[in-house]
C-alpha positions as CSV (number, residue, x, y, z in Angstrom):
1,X,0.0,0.0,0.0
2,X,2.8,2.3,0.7
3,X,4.4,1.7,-2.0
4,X,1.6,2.3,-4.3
5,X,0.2,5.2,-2.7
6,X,3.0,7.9,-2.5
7,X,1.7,11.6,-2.3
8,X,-0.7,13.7,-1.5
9,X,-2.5,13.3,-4.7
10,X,-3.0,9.6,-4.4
11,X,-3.9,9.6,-0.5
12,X,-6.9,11.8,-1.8
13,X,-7.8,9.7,-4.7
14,X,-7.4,6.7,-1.8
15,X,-9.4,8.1,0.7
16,X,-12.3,9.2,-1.9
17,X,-12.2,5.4,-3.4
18,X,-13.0,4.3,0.4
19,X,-17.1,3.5,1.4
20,X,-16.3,4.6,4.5
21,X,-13.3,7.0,6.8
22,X,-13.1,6.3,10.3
23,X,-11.4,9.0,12.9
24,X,-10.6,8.6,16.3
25,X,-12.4,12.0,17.3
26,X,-14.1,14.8,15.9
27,X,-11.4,17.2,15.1
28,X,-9.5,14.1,13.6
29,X,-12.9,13.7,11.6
30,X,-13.2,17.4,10.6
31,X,-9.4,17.6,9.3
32,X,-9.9,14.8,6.9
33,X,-13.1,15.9,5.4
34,X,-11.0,19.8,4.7
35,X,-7.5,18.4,4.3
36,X,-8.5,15.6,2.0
37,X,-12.0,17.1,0.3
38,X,-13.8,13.6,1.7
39,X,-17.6,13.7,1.6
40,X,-18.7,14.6,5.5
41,X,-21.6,11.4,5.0
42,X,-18.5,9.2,4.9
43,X,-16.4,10.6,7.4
44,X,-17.4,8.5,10.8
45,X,-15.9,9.3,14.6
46,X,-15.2,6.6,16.4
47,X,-13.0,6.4,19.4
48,X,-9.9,4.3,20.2
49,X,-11.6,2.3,23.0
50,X,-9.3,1.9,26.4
51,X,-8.9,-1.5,28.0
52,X,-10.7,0.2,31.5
53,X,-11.1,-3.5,33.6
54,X,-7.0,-3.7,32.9
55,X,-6.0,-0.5,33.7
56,X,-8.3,0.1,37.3
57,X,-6.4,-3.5,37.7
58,X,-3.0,-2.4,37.3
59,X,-3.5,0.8,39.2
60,X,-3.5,-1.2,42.8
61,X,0.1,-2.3,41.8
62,X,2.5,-0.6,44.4
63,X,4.9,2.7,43.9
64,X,7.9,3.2,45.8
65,X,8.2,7.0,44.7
66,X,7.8,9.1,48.0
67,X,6.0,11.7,46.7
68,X,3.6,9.1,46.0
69,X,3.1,7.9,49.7
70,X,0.0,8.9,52.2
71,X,0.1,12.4,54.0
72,X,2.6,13.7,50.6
73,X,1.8,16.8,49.0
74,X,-0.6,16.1,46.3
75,X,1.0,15.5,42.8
76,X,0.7,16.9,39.6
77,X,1.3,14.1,37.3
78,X,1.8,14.6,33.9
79,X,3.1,11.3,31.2
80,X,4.1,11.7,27.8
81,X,7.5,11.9,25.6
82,X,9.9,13.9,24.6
83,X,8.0,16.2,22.0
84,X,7.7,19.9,20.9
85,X,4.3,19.7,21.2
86,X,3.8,18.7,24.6
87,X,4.9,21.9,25.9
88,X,6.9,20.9,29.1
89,X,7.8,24.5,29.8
90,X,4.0,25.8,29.6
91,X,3.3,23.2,32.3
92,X,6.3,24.3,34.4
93,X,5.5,27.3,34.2
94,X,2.2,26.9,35.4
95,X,3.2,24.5,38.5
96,X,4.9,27.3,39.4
97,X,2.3,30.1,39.5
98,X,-0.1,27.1,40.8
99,X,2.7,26.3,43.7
100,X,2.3,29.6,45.0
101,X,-1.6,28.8,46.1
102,X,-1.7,25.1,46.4
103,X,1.0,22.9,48.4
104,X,2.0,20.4,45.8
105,X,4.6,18.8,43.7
106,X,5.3,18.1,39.8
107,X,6.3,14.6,38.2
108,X,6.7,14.3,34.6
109,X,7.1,10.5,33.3
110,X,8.1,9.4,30.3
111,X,11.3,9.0,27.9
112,X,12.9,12.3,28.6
113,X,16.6,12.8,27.5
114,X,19.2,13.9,30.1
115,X,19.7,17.9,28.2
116,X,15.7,18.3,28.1
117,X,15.0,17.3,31.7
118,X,18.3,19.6,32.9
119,X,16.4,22.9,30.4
120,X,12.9,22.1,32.3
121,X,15.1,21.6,36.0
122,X,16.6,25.1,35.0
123,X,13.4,26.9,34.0
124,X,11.8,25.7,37.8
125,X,14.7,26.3,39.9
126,X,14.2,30.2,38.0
127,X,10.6,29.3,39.3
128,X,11.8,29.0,42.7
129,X,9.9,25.5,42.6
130,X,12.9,22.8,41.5
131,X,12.5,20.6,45.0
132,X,9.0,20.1,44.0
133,X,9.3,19.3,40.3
134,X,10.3,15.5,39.6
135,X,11.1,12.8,36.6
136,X,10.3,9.2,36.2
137,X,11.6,7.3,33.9
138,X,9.0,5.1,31.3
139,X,7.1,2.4,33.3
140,X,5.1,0.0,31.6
141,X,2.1,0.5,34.2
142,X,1.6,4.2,35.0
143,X,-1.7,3.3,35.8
144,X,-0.5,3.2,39.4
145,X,0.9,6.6,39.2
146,X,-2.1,8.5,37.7
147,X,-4.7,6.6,40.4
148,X,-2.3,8.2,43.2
149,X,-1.5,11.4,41.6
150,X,-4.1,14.3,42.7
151,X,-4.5,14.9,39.1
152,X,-3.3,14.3,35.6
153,X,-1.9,17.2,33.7
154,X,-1.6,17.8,29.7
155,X,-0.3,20.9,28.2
156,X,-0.6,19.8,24.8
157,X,-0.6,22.7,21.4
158,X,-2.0,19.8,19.5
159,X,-3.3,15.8,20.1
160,X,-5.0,13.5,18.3
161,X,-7.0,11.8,20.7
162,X,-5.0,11.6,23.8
163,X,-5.2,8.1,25.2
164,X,-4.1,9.4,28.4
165,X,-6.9,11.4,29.6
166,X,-8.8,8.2,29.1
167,X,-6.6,6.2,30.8
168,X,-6.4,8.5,34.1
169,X,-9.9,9.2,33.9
170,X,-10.2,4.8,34.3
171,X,-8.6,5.4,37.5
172,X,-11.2,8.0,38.8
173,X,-7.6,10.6,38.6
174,X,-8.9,14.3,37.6
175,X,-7.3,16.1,34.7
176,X,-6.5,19.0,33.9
177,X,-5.3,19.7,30.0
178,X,-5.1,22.5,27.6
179,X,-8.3,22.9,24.8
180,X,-5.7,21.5,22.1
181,X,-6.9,20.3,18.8
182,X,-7.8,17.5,18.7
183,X,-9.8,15.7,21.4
184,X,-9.3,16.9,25.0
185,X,-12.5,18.8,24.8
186,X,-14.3,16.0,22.9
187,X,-13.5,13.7,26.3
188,X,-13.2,16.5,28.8
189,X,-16.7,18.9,28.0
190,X,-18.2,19.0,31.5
191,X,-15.6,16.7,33.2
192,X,-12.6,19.0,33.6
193,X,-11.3,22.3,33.0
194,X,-9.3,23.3,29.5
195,X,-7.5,26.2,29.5
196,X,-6.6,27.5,26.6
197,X,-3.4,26.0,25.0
198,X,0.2,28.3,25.7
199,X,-1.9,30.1,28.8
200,X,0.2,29.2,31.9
201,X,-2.0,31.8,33.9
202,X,-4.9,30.2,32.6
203,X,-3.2,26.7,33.4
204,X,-2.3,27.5,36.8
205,X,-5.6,28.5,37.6
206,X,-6.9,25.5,37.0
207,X,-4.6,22.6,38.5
208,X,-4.6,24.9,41.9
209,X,-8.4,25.0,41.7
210,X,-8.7,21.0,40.7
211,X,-6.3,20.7,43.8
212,X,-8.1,22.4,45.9
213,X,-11.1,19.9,45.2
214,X,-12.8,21.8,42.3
215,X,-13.6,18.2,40.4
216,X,-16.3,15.6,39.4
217,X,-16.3,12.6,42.0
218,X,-14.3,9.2,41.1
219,X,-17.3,7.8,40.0
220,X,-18.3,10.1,37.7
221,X,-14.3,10.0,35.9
222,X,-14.7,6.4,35.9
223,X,-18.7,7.0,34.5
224,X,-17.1,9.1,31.9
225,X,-14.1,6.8,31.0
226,X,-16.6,3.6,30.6
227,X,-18.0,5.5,27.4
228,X,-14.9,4.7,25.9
229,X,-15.0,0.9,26.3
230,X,-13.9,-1.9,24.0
231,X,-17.3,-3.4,23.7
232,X,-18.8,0.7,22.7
233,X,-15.8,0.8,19.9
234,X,-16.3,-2.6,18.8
235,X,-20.7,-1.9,18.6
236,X,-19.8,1.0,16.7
237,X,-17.5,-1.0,14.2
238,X,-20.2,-3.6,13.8
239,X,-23.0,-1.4,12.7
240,X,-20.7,0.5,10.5
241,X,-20.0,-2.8,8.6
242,X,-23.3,-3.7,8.8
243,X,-24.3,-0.7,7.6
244,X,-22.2,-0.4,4.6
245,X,-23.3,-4.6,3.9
246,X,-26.5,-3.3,3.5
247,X,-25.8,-0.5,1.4
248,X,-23.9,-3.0,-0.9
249,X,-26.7,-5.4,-1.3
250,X,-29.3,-3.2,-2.5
C-alpha cells in the first residue's frame, strides 16, 4: 500500500475510493473531510476504546516513589514523551504560578533525555519550585501513578486523541489539559477544565483549583471513561460494517 500510494494526490484519490473514513475524534474527523475534500456522509468518529477492567487492575500495583506515599503533598502528574508539542515548559510554568496557592509537587514520566529534563530543572529552579518538580523514567504501568496522583496534567498545542486522559480518567484521577486540537474537549466537555493552549496563567488556575477539590467525584471520571470501552468501539465497528453490507446489497 505504501508503495503504491505515494503523495498527497494519491492519498486523496485513496481516501475518496474508500465506502467509508473512520477518525478517532471529531477534530481528527473534521481535518480529513477539509484536508482531504472527503464527503462529510462518509467521514465517521469513532473512538480508540481503552482496556478500563486492565487499567483500574493495574492501578492497585505498588509505587515506591515518596512523593507518591500517604500524607505527601498532592502531585501533579503529567506522562508523555519527549516532544515539541507537549509543551513541558507551559506546564512548568504553570506549577509554578499554581505552587504559589496550592501545596504540591510536579512529576513528569516518560522518555525524557538527560539535556531536556536539565532545560525544564533550570526553567523551575528560576521558578523557585525545582524541589517540587520531579522525573520518572517510562514504566510500563503508570496506571499506578495516575490513580495516586491528585491529578493528571496535559499541556498539549496539539493531540489526536489523547489516550491518556482516558486512561487516568479509568482510574477515577482528575485532569486537567489544555483545549488543544484534537480531542481533550471531545472527552473532557463537563468533566474537567481546559485552559486554553500556551496560557500558563490560565493553566495554573486551573490545576490549583482542581487541587483544591474543584472536580467531578471518582465515579463520575470512571462513568465518563466507561464510554470509551472496547465493547462501545467494537458496537460502533459492527453497525458500521453492517451498515455499509447493507448498502452494498441493495
Amino acid at each position: 500500500m505504501a508503495g503504491r500510494f505515494r503523495d498527497v494526490t494519491d492519498t486523496r484519490t485513496l481516501y475518496r475510493l474508500a465506502d467509508a473514513v473512520v477518525a478517532v475524534s471529531g477534530g481528527i474527523a473534521e481535518s480529513v473531510q477539509q484536508s482531504l475534500a472527503v464527503d462529510a456522509k462518509r467521514v465517521r468518529t469513532i473512538h480508540n476504546p481503552i482496556p478500563t477492567d486492565s487499567i483500574r487492575r493495574l492501578a492497585q500495583d505498588a509505587v515506591t516513589h515518596p512523593w507518591f506515599a500517604d500524607g505527601e503533598p498532592p502531585v501533579v502528574l503529567c506522562v508523555g514523551r519527549e516532544a515539541h508539542s507537549k509543551d513541558y515548559p507551559t506546564l512548568v510554568e504553570a506549577f509554578g504560578l499554581a505552587r504559589r496557592e496550592v501545596d504540591s509537587r510536579l512529576v513528569i514520566l516518560g522518555r525524557l533525555s538527560a539535556p531536556f529534563r536539565a532545560r525544564l530543572k533550570s526553567q523551575a529552579r528560576g521558578l523557585g519550585v525545582e524541589g517540587d518538580v520531579g522525573f520518572v523514567d517510562f514504566d510500563e504501568n503508570p496506571y499506578r501513578y495516575m490513580r495516586r496522583a491528585g491529578l493528571l496534567a496535559l499541556s498539549s498545542r496539539s493531540e489526536g486523541l489523547p489516550t491518556v486522559i482516558l486512561e487516568a480518567l479509568a482510574c477515577g484521577t482528575p485532569v486537567v489539559s489544555t483545549d488543544a486540537r484534537c480531542g481533550p474537549n471531545e472527552i473532557l466537555g463537563g468533566w474537567g477544565d481546559l485552559p486554553p493552549v500556551g496560557d500558563a496563567a490560565a493553566l495554573a488556575r486551573a490545576l490549583a483549583g482542581t487541587l483544591r477539590g474543584e472536580r467531578p467525584t471518582e465515579e463520575a471520571l470512571r462513568a465518563r471513561a466507561a464510554d470509551y470501552s472496547s465493547d462501545k468501539a467494537a458496537d460502533a465497528y459492527v453497525a458500521l460494517f453492517e451498515e455499509l453490507a447493507s448498502e452494498h446489497a441493495r
